[in-house]
N, C-alpha and C positions, 0 to 999 in steps of 0.2 A: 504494500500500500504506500503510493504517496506520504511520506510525514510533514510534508508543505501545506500540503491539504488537510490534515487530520490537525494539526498545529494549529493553524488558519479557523478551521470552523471553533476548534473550542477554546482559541482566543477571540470569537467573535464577540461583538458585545450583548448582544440579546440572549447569547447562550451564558455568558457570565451571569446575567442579573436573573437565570434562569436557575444556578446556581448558588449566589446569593440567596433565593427563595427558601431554598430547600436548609442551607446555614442557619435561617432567620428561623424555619421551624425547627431545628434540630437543637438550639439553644434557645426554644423555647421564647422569644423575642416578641414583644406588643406588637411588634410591625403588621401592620394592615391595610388593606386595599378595601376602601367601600364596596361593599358588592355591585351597588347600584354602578358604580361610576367602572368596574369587570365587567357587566353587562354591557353598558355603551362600548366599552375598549372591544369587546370581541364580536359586539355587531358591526362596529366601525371597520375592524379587518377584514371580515365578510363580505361586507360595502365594498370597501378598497378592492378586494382581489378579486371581485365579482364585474365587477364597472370595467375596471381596467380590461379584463379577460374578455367582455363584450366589445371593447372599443379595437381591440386586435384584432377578435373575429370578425367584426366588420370591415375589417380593413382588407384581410386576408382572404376574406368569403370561404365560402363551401368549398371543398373538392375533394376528392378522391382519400387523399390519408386522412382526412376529420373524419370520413366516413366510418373508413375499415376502423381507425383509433376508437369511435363512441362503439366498435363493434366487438372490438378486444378488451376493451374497459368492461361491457359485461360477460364477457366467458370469466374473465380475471374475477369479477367478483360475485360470479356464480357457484365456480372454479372451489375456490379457498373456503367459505363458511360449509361446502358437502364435505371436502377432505376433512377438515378439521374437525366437523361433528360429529366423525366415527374414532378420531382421533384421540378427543377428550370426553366420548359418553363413558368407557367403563370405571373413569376417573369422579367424573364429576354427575354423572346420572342426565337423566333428556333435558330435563330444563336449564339447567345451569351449562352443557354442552352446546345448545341451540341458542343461549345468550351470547358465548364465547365465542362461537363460529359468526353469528350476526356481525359482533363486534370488530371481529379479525377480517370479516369479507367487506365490511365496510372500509371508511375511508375517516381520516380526523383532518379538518379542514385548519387547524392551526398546525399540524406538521405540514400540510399543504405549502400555509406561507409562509414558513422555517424555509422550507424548501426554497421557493419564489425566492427568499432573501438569499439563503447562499448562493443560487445561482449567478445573482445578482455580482455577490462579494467577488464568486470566479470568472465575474464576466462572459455568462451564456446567457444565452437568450429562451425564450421557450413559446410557442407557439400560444396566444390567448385563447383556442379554441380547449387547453386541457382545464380550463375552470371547469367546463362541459361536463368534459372528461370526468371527474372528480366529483359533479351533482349526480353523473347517471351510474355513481356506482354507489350511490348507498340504496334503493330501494332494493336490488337483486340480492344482495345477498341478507337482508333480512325478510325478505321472501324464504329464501333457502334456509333459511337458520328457523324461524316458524314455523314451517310445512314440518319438515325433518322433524321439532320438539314434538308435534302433534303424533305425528305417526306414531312414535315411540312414547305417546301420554295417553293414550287414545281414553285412559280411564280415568282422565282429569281437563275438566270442561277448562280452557282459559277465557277470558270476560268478554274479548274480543272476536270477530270473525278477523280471517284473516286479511280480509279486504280493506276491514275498518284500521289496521295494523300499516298496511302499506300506504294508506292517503294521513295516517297521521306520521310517518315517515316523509312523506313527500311534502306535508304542511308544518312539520317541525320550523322553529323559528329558523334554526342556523342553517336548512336548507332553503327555504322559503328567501331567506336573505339574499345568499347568495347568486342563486338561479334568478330572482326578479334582476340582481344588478347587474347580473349576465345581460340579461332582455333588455333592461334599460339602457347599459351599454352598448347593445347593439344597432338601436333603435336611434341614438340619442344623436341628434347634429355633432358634428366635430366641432366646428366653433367654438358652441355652447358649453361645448363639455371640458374645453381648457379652461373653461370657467371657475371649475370644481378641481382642478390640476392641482393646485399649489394643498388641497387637501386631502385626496386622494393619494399624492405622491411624497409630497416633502416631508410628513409628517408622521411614516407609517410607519419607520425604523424605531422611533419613540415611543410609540403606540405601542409597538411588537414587545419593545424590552419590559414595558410595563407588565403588559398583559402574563409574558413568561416569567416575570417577579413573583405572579400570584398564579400561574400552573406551578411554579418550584415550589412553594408553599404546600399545597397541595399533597403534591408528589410525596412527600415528606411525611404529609398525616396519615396519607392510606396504603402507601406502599404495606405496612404490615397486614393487611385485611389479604394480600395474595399470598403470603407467607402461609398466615392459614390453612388454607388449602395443599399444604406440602410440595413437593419437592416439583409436581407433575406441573402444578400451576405455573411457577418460575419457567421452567427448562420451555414450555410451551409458548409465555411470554417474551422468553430470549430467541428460542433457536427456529420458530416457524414464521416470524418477520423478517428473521437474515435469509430465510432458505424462500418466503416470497418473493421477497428485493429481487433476490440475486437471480431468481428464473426467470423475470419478467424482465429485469436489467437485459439480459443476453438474449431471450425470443423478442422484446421490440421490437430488434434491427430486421425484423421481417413485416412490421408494421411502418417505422420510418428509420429515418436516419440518422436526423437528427439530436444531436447531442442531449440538449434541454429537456426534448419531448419524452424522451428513451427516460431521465433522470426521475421526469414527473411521473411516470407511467412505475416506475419501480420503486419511488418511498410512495404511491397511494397504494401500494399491493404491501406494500411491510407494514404503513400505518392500520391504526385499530381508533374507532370510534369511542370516546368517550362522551358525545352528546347528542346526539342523534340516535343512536341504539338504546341506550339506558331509555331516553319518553319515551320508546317503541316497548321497550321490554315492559315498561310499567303498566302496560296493557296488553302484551300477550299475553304473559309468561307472570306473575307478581310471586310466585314461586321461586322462581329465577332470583341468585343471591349475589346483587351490586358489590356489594363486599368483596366478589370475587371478579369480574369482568372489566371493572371500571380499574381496580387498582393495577390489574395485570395492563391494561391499555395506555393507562393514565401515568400508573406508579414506576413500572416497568420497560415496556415499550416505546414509550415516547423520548423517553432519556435514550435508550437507546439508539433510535432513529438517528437523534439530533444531533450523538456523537461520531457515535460508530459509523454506523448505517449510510448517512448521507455519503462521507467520502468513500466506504466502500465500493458502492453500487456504482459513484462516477469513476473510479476505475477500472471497472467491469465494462462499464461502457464505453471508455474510450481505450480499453484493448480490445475490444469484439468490434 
């Protein structure tokens, strides 16, 4: 592995104060973030990365790789929550399997703009059509992770049908955000829209390092909640994000070429939903134990991603 790049990402400064977070809860520290004013911060990045990604794809238009891409984005995350359901049911039983698999075939739209940033820091570029990319892969795989619970619960009613499951998936607030900014971006005069530039863009690296102040915090209180669950929860949290990245990193280059596009396409297959899945689960599944899905995503994974993860995958993709 590059140590230029690995160096680079975790002297970033957003992953520092991501860091800091996690200090702040482990010594126990008053330090606190309003919730109210983490709400605004992580609809605001939503916002940002959703507008921007429309204002690309307009630019860019339709063609041929957006196509085949929004067509691999769901094998990939149809793909990942089946394997992994048979993976973790003798471990963790149907309901807690079909959480987990939900979670892991889903996508986290704040390692999303982790992402977006480093690219950024290494100067790549990435196509605005993969925001797309990134909305159309969380309904599929909490399809696949519900169907699946069911089969294997057949003797325990859950609240929901599963149809009512997948539109409150798709009207979840941090989907609903991002996909309207897509449209709106796409939609929106150019003009008009440098209008909204100086906040959309200038202000988002500061926004970011907030927001990951108060995931490191986080990170910190629940990481022990996957512990819990022994040794299976961990090793699954670790080793089935590196071994998504890394397949999707190298078959890309049969989808595009593209540096960027290949990078986004393999941390949304390693990332794991910690908010979009949990309101979904809290209506299929309320059986299903958050203590275990959210910290293995949250507490586990994510760190992972932002250290490890990112540099590896970009050098997978720029040997293949």
């Amino acid at each position: 592995m590059n140590t230029d790049i690995l160096i680079s990402n975790i002297t970033n400064p957003t992953l520092l104060f991501f860091l800091l977070g996690i200090i702040a809860s482990l010594v126990k520290s008053d330090l606190e973030i309003p919730q109210p004013s983490v709400k605004f911060i992580s609809l605001y990045l939503l916002f940002s990365i959703g507008f921007k990604g429309g204002q690309e794809l307009a630019h860019s238009g339709i063609n041929q790789e957006i196509i085949y891409s929004l067509l691999y984005a769901l094998v990939i995350s149809a793909v990942i929550p089946f394997y992994l359901f048979y993976l973790a049911l003798p471990k963790f039983g149907p309901s807690n399997a079909g959480a987990v698999a939900a979670a892991y075939g889903s996508v986290s739209a704040v390692t999303f703009v982790s992402a977006a940033n480093f690219l950024e820091a290494s100067q790549i570029e990435y196509g605005g059509h993969m925001v797309a990319v990134m909305a159309f892969m969380e309904a599929p795989a909490i399809i696949v992770g519900v169907s699946l619970m069911k089969r294997y619960q057949k003797n325990v009613a859950t609240q929901e049908s599963l149809g009512s499951v997948v539109f409150h998936s798709l009207t979840n607030g941090s989907v609903l955000m991002i996909v309207g900014s897509l449209i709106i971006g796409i939609i929106a005069d150019t003009k008009q829209a440098e209008g909204i530039k100086p906040f959309t863009n200038d202000i988002f690296k500061g926004f970011l390092a907030i927001f990951l102040l108060e995931m490191g915090m986080i990170t910190a209180k629940r990481i022990k909640g996957c512990f819990d669950y022994g040794k299976a929860s961990v090793l699954i949290a670790l080793l089935v994000p590196l071994l998504n990245g890394v397949i999707v990193a190298y078959t890309s280059q049969w989808i595009t070429l593209d540096v960027g596009n290949r990078f986004m396409f393999a941390i949304l297959a390693a990332s794991a939903s910690y908010i979009a899945v949990p309101a979904s689960m809290r209506l299929a599944a309320p059986e299903a134990d958050p203590g275990l899905y959210i910290p293995m995503a949250l507490g586990v994974t994510f760190p992972l991603n932002i250290t490890l993860g990112m540099p590896l995958f970009l050098m997978i993709i720029q040997m293949s």
